[in-house]
C-alpha positions in Angstrom: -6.9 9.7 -18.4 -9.2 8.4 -15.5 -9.6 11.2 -12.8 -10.8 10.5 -9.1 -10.9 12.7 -5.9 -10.3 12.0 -2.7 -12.2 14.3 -0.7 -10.4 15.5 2.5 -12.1 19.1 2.6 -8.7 21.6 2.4 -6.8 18.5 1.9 -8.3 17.2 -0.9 -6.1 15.9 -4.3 -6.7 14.1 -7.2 -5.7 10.6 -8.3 -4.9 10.9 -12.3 -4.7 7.4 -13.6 -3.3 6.5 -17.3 -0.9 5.9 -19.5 2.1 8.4 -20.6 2.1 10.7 -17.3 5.4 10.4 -16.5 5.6 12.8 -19.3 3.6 14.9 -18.6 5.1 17.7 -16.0 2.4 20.4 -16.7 -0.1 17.9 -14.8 2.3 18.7 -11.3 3.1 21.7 -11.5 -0.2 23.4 -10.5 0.7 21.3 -7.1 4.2 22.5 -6.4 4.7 25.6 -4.1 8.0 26.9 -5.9 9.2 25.7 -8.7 11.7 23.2 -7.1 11.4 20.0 -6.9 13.1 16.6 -4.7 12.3 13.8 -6.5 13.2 10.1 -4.6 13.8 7.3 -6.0 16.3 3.9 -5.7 18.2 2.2 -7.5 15.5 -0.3 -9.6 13.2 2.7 -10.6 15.2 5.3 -11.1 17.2 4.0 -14.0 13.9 3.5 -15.6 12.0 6.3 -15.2 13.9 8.9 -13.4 15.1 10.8 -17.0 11.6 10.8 -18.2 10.2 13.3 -15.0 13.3 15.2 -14.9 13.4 16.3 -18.5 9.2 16.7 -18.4 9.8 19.1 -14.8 12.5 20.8 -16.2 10.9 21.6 -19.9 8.0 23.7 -17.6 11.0 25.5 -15.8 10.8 23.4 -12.6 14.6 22.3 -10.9 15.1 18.8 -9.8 17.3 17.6 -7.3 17.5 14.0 -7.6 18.0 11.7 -4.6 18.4 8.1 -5.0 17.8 5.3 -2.1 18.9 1.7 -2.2 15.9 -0.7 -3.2 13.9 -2.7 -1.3 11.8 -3.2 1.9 15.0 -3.8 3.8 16.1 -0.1 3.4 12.6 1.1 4.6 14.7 2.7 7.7 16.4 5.0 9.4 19.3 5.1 7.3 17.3 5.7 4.5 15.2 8.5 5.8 18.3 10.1 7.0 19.7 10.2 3.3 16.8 11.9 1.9 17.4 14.9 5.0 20.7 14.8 4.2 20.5 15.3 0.2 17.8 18.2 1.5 20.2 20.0 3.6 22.8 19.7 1.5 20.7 21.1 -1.5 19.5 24.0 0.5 16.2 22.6 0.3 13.8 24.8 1.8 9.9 24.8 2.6 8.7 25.4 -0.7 10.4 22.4 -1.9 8.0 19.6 -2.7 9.5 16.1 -2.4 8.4 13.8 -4.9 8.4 9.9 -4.7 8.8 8.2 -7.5 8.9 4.1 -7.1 6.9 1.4 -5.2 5.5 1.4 -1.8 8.7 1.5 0.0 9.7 5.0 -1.9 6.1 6.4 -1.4 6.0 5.8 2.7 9.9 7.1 2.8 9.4 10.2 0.8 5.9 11.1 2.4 7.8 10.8 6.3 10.4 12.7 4.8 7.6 15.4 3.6 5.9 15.4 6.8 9.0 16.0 8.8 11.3 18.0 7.3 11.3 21.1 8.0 8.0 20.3 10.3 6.3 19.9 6.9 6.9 20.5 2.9 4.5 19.7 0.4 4.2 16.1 -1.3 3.4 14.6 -4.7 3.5 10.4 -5.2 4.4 8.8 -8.5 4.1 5.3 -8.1 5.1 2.8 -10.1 4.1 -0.6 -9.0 0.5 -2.1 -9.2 0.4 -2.5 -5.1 1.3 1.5 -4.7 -0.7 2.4 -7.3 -3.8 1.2 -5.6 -2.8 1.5 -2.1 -0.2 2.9 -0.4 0.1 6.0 -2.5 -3.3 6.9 -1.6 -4.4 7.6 2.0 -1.5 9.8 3.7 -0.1 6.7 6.1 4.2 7.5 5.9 6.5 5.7 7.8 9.9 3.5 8.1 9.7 0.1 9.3 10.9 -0.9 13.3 12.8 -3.9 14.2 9.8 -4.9 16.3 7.4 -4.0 13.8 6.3 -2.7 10.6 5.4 0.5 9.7 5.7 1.4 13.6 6.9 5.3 13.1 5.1 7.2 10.7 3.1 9.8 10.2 -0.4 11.1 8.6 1.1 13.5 5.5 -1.5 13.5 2.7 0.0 14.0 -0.8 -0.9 16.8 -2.8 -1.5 15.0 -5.8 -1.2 10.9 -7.0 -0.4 10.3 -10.6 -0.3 6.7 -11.4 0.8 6.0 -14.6 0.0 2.3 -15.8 2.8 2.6 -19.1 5.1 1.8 -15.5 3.5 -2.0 -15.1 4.5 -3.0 -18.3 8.7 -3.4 -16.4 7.0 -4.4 -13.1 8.4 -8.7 -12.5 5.5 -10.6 -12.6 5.9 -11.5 -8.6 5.2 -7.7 -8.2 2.7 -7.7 -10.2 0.7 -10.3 -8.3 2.0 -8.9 -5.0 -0.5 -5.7 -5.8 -3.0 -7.6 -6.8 -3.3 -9.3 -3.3 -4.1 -5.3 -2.0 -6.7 -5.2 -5.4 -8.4 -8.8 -4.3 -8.7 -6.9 -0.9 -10.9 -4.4 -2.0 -13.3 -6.6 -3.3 -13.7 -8.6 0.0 -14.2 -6.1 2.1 -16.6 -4.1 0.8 -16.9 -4.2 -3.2 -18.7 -8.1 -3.7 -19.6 -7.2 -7.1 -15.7 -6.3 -7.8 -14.3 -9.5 -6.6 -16.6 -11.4 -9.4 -15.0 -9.1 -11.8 -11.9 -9.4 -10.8 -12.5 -13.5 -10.9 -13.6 -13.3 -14.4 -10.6 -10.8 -15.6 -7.7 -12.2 -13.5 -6.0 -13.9 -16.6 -6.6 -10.5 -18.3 -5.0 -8.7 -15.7 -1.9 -11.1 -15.6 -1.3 -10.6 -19.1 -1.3 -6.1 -18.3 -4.1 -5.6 -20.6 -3.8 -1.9 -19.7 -7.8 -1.1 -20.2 -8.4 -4.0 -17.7 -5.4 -2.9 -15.4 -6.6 1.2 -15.7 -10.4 0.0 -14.0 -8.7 -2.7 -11.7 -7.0 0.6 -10.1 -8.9 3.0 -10.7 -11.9 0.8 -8.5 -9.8 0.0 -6.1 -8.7 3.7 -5.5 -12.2 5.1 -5.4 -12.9 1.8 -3.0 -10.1 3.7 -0.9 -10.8 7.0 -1.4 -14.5 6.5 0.2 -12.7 4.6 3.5 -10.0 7.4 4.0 -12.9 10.3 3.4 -14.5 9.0 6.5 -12.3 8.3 8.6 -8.8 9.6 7.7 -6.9 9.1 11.0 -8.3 5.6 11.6 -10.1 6.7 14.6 -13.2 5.3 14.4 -14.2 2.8 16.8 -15.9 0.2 14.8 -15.0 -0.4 11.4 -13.7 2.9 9.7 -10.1 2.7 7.4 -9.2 -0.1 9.5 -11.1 -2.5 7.8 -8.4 -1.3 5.1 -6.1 -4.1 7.3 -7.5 -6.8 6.3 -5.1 -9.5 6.6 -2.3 -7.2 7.0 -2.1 -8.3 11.3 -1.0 -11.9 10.1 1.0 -10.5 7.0 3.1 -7.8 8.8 4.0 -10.9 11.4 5.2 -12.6 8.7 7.2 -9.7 7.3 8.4 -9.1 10.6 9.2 -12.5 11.3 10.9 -13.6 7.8 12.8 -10.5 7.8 11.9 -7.2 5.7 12.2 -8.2 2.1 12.2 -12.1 2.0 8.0 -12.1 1.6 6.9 -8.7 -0.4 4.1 -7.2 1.5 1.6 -8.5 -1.1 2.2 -12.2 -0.8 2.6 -11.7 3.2 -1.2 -9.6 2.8 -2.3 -12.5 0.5 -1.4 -15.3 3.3 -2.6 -13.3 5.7 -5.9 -12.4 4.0 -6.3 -16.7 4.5 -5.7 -16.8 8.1 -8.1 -14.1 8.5 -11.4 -15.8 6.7 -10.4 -18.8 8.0 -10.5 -17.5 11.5 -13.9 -15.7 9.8 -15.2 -19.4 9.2 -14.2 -20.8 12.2 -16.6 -18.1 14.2 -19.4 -19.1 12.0 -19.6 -16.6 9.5 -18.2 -17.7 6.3 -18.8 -21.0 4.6 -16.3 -23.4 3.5 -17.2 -22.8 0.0 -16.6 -18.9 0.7 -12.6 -19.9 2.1 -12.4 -22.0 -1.3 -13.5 -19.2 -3.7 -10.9 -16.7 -1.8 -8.3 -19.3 -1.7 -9.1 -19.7 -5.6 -9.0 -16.1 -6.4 -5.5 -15.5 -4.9 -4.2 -19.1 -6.2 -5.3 -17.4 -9.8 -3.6 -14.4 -9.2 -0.1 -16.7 -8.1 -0.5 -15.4 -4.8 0.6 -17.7 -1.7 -2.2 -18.9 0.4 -0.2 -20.7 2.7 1.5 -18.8 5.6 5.5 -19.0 7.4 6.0 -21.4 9.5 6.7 -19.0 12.3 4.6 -21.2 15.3 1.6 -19.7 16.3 3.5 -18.1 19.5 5.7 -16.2 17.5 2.6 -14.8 15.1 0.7 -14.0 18.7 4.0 -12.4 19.7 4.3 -10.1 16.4 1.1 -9.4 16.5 0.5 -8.0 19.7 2.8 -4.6 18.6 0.5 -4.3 16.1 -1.5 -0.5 15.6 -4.5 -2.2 15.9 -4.3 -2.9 19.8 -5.7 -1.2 21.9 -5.5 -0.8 25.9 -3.9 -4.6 24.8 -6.9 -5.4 22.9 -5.9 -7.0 19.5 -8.6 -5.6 17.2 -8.5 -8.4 13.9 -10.2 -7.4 10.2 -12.7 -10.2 9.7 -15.6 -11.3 7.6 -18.9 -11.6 8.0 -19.7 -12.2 4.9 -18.0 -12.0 1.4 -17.7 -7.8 0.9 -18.8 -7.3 4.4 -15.3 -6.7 6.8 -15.4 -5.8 10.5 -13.0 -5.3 13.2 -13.2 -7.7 15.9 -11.9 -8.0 19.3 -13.4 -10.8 20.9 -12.2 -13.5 18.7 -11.0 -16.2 20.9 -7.2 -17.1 21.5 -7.7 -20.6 20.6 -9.5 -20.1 17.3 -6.3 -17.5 16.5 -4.1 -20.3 16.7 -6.1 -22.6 14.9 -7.0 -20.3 12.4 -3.0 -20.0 11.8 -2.2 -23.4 12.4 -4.4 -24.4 9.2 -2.8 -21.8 6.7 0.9 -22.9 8.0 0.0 -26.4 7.2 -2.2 -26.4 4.2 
């Protein structure tokens, strides 16, 4: 079992990473208030998996009330959020009830709103079980439900008190999943971890084929990657740079989300077309090469990750993307690249370029 830390002073938790956890109850319960548990899933995981952390709570004397959502980014709502109070209330959940999400992204950012809310705040533990949440959007607090207008536009900051990814999970993820998280892994590596994008380049075939060794260092890099961003700046506040640079690609992918309709792209592929418009935009300001767009077009073509975008029209992009978090006083702030592992957030990028920039990944 691989063990990081992400360092948050009184908020601090670990991130256990390995195979067979699910089983393993007596690694959560030294994070649970009471011994009660409400553990959220859907319908795709919890058939799966749910059995396997019911019977490992309950053999250390913890209850479980189960609560089961539909499946899929389309759900990420209201409605949704709403079942998981209601199953609370119902339950006679109280405060010392720890709510803990067990699925995919989706599951992780419902649960942890849930957390943060109920009750003005219960503890939280995330189990996730796909590649992309197991490297991304279990770690770092950032909850929420999706908006008609926008993506992940109501949320909250709700830090977990422990992540326990095991990989035994990836060997039932579909292969589209499984290349959907490795658009959030490839991320990691150009933005600030050059050396980790070669060895992601030489091992991609490796990681397609859930060698769990390669798989276990693939997240495990990409969580300490993470943990270091969130550390310094948890609430994305900084000014320049800071857990921002996080986004990369994710202005041009939640448009497409947006746009297609929550579900039709997973956020992966939508990050992965994204992450295309966003060094070709990086090129066209003079700071990447074309041989730079080629090797990052090669690297997510390898990992059967789209590199061409929706063809929404570049009005409707501009349109999406100006609710994104990212402006501000009606500033859109983009994730660019100066070089190859070198990110920055740019405001001064000029309209025009935008559009060409997203013009050239529609069409390519």
């Amino acid at each position: 079992m691989r063990r990081l830390n992400l360092a948050l002073a009184e908020r601090s938790y670990p991130i256990l990473i390995g195979g067979g956890l699910l089983s393993r109850g007596d690694l959560i319960v030294p994070f649970l208030r009471t011994a009660r548990v409400a553990l959220v899933s859907n319908t795709n995981v919890a058939p799966l998996y749910l059995d396997i952390v019911v019977k490992a709570l309950e053999k250390v004397g913890v209850g479980v009330t189960p609560i089961i959502l539909p499946d899929g980014e389309a759900h990420k709502n209201w409605e949704s959020l709403n079942l998981i109070y209601d199953a609370l209330l119902a339950n006679r959940c109280d405060r010392g009830t720890t709510i803990v999400a067990l699925g995919g992204g989706v599951i992780g950012d419902l649960a942890g709103f849930a957390a943060a809310t109920y009750q003005r705040g219960v503890p939280f533990v995330q189990i996730p079980t796909t590649l992309l949440s197991q490297v991304d959007s279990s770690v770092g607090g950032k909850t929420g439900i999706n908006h008609p207008r926008g993506k992940n536009m109501v949320g909250a900051f709700w830090q977990p008190k422990l992540v326990l990814a095991d990989t035994d999970t990836l060997k039932t993820l579909p292969d589209r999943e499984l290349s959907a998280g490795m658009a959030e892994v490839i991320k990691y590596g150009l933005i600030r971890d050059l050396p980790f994008l070669g060895w992601l380049e030489a091992n991609m075939k490796g990681l397609l084929a859930r060698d769990g060794e390669l798989l276990a260092h693939a997240i495990e890099r990409s969580c300490a990657n993470k943990a270091e961003v969130v550390a310094a700046d948890e609430y994305e506040t900084a000014a320049v740079g800071g857990r921002a640079l996080l986004n990369l690609g994710h202005t041009f992918g939640h448009a497409i989300e947006t746009g297609m309709g929550y579900g039709e792209w997973l956020h992966g592929e939508a990050v992965a077309a994204g992450m295309m418009m966003a060094v070709e935009l990086s090129r066209r300001l003079g700071w990447l090469s074309v041989a730079d767009v080629d090797r990052v077009r090669a690297v997510l073509q390898r990992a059967n990750l789209p590199v061409k975008g929706a063809d929404l029209g570049a009005a409707r992009y501009l349109e999406l993307m100006s609710h994104d978090k990212k402006v501000i006083a009606g500033s859109l702030r983009l994730v660019l690249l100066k070089a190859l592992g070198d990110a920055v957030t740019y405001a001064d990028a000029p309209r025009e370029e935008i559009v060409a920039a997203i013009e050239s990944c529609c069409r390519e």
